[in-house]
TIKE-482369 format. One record per residue (C-alpha): x, y, z; chain. Coordinates in nm, 4 decimals, padded with zeros to 6 digits, always signed. Example, Ala and Ser with C-alpha at 12.3 -4.5 7.8 and 13.67 -1.06 7.14 Angstrom:
# TIKE-482369
+----------+----------+----------+-------+
|        u |        v |        w | chain |
+----------+----------+----------+-------+
| +01.2300 | -00.4500 | +00.7800 |     A |
| +01.3670 | -00.1060 | +00.7140 |     A |
+----------+----------+----------+-------+
//
This chain:
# TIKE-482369
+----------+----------+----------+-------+
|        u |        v |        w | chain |
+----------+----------+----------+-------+
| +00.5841 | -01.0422 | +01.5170 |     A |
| +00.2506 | -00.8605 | +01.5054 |     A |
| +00.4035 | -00.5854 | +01.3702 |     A |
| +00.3965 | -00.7835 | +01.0408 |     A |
| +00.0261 | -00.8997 | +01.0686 |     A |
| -00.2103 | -00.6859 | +00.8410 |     A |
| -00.5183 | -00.6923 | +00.8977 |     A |
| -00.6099 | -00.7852 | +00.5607 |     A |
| -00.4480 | -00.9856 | +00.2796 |     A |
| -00.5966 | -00.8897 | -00.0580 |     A |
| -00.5079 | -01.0551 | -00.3872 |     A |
| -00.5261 | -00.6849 | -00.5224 |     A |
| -00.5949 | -00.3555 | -00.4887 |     A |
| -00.8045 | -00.3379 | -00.7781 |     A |
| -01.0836 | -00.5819 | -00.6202 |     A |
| -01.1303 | -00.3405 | -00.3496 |     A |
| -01.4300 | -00.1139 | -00.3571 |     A |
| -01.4868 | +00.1940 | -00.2194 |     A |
| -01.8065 | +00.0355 | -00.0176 |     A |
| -01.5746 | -00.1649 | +00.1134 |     A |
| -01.3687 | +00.0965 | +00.2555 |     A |
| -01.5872 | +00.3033 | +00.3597 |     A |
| -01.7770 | +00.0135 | +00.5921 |     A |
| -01.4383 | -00.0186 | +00.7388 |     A |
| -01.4618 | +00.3647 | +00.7965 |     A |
| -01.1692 | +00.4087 | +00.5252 |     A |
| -01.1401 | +00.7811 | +00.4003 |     A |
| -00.8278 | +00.7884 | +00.2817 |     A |
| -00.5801 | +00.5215 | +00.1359 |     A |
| -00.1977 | +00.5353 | +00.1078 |     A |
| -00.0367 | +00.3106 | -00.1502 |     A |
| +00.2734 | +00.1757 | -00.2099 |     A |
| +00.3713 | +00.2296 | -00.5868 |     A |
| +00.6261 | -00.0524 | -00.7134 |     A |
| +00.4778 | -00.4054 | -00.7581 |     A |
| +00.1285 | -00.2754 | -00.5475 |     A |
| +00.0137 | -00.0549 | -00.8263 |     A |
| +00.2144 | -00.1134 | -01.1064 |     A |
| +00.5475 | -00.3575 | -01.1853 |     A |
| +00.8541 | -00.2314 | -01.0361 |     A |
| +01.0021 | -00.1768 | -01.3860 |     A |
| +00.6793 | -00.0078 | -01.5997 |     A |
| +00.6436 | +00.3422 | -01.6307 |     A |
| +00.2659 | +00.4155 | -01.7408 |     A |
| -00.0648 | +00.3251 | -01.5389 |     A |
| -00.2523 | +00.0650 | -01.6934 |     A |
| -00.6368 | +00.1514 | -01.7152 |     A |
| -00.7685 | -00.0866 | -01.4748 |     A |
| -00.5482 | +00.1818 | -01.2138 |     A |
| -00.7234 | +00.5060 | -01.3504 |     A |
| -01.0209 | +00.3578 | -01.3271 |     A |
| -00.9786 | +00.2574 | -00.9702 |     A |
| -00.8692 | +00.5953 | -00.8714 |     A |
| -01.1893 | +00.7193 | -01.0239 |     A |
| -01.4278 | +00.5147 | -00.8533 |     A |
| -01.2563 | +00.6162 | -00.5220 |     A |
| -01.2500 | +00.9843 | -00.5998 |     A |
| -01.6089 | +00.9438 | -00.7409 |     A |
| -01.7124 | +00.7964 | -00.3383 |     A |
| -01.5152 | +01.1045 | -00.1801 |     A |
| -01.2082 | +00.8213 | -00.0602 |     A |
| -00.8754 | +01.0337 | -00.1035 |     A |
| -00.5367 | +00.7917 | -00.2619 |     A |
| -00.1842 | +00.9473 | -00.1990 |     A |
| +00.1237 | +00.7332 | -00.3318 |     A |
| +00.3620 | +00.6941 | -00.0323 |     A |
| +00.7103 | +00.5581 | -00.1790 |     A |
| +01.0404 | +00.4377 | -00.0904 |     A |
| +01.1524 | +00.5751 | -00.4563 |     A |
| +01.2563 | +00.8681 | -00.5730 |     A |
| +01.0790 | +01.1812 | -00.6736 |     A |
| +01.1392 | +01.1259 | -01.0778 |     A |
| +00.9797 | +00.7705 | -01.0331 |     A |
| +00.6984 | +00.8926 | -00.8040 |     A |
| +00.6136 | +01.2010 | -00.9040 |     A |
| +00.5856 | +01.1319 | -01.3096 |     A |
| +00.3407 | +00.8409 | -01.1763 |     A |
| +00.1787 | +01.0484 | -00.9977 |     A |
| +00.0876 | +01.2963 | -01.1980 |     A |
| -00.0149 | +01.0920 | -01.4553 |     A |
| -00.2826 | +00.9270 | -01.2126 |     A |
| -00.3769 | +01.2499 | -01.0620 |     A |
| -00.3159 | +01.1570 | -00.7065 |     A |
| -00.0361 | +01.3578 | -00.4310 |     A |
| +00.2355 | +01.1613 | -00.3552 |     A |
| +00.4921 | +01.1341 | -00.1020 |     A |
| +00.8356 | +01.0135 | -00.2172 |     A |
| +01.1308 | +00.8772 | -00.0044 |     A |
| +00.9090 | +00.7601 | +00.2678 |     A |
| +01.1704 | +00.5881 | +00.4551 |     A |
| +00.8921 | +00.2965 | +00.4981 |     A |
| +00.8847 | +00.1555 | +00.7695 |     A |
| +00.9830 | +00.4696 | +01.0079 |     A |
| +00.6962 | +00.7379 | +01.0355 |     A |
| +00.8043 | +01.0200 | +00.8873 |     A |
| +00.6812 | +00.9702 | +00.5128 |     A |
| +00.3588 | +00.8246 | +00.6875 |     A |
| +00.3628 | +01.2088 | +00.8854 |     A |
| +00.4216 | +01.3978 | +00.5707 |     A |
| +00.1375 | +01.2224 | +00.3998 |     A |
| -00.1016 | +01.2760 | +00.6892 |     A |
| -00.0643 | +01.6669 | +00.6856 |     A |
| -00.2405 | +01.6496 | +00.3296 |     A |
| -00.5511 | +01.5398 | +00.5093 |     A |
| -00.7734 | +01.6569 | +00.7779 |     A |
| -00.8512 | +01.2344 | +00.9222 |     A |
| -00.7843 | +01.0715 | +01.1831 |     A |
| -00.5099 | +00.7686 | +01.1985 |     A |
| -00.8350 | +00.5053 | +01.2017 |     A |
| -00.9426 | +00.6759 | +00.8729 |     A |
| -00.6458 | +00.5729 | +00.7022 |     A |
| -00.5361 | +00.2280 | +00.5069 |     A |
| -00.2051 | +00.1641 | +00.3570 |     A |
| -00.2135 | -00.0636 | +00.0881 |     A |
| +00.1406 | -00.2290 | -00.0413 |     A |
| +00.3288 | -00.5549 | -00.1207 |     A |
| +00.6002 | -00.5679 | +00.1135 |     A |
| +00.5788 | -00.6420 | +00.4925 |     A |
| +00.8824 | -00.5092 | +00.5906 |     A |
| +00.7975 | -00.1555 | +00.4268 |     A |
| +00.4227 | -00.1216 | +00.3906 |     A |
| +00.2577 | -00.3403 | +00.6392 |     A |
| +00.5256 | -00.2599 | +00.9581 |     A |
| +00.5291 | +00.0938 | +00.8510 |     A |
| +00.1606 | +00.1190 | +00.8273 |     A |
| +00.1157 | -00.0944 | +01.1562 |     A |
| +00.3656 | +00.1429 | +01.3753 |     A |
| +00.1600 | +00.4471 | +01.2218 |     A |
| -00.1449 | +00.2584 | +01.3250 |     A |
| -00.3494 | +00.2722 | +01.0182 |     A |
| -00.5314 | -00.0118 | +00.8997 |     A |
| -00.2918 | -00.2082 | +00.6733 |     A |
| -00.3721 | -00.4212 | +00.3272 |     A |
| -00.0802 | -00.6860 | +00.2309 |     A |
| -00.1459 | -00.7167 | -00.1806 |     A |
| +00.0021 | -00.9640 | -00.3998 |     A |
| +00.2756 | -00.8171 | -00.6006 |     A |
| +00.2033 | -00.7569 | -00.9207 |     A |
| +00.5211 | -00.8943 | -01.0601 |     A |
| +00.7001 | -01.1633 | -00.9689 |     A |
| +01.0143 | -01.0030 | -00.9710 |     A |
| +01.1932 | -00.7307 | -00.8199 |     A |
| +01.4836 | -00.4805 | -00.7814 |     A |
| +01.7730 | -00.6003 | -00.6358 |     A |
| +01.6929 | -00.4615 | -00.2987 |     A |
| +01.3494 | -00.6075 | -00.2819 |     A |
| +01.4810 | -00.9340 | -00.3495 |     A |
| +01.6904 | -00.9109 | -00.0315 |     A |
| +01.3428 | -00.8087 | +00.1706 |     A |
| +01.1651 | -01.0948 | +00.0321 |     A |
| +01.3525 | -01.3632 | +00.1569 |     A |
| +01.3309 | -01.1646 | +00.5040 |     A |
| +00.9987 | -01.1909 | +00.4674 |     A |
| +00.9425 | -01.5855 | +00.4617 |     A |
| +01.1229 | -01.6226 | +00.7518 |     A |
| +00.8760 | -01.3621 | +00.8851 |     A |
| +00.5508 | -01.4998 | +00.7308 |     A |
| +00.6629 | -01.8795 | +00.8303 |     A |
| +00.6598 | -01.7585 | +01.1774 |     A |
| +00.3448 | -01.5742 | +01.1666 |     A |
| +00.1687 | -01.8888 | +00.9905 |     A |
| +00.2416 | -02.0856 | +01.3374 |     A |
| -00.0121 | -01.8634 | +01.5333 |     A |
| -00.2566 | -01.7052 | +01.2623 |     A |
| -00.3915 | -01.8625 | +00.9775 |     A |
| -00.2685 | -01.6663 | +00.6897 |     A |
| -00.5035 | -01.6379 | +00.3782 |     A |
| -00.5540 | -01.4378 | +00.0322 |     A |
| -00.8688 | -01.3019 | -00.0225 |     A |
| -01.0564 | -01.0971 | -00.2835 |     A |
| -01.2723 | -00.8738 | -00.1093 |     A |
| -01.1873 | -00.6928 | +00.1323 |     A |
+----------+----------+----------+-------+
//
């Protein structure tokens, strides 16, 4: 079950600061696309995103997209934010983590994974041992798929809630 701990819940991505990273040694940060950064079912980047991404490039901290979805989805996102990307990551197995690493010259410690999901993000980002953000989706609903994670992953958090206190919090 620790697999599924992250070692921080955030209530978004958007209230982290680069200080903040970069006290936790953060250098680079992988993010989940769908319902981390944006709603599962919008196309464009709202402006609160770009302006995140800024403020990390701005304090030298490196974002790549690492997604489940496909290339069209990722990379037309992508592009429009500026950022590399990494598409069909096969979260939670390693090898989208691996592709995403070779963009960077950092060590494992260096790296956070951001996303929604436990059973993607957070145990994919915990078996690649980078440090690992659980974020509040941004919408309440999802694709059909997702749905079938979620309820997988109240059975998962109840369990986890019976030996670590469990809470949301807006800084990181």
């Amino acid at each position: 079950m620790k697999m599924f701990l992250p070692n921080r819940m955030i209530t978004s991505p958007y209230v982290i600061t680069p200080e903040q990273l970069q006290r936790n040694g953060i250098k680079v940060v992988f993010t989940d696309l769908d319902n981390t950064l944006i709603a599962w079912d919008d196309e464009a980047a709202p402006e609160q995103l770009h302006n995140w991404i800024k403020e990390l490039k701005t304090a030298g901290i490196e974002l790549t997209i690492v997604s489940n979805n496909n290339e069209e989805r990722v990379s037309k996102f992508a592009e429009e934010v500026g950022v590399p990307f990494v598409y069909r990551a096969k979260k939670p197995l390693n090898s989208g983590f691996k592709r995403a690493m070779r963009i960077y010259a950092v060590r494992r410690d260096e790296v956070a994974m951001i996303g929604d999901q436990l059973l993607t993000d957070i145990l994919g980002g915990n078996r690649a041992r980078l440090f690992t953000i659980l974020v509040q989706p941004v919408k309440q609903s999802d694709a059909w798929n997702t749905k079938i994670n979620r309820q997988i992953e109240k059975m998962i958090v109840s369990l986890l809630k019976r030996k670590n206190p469990l809470k949301w919090e807006d800084t990181l």
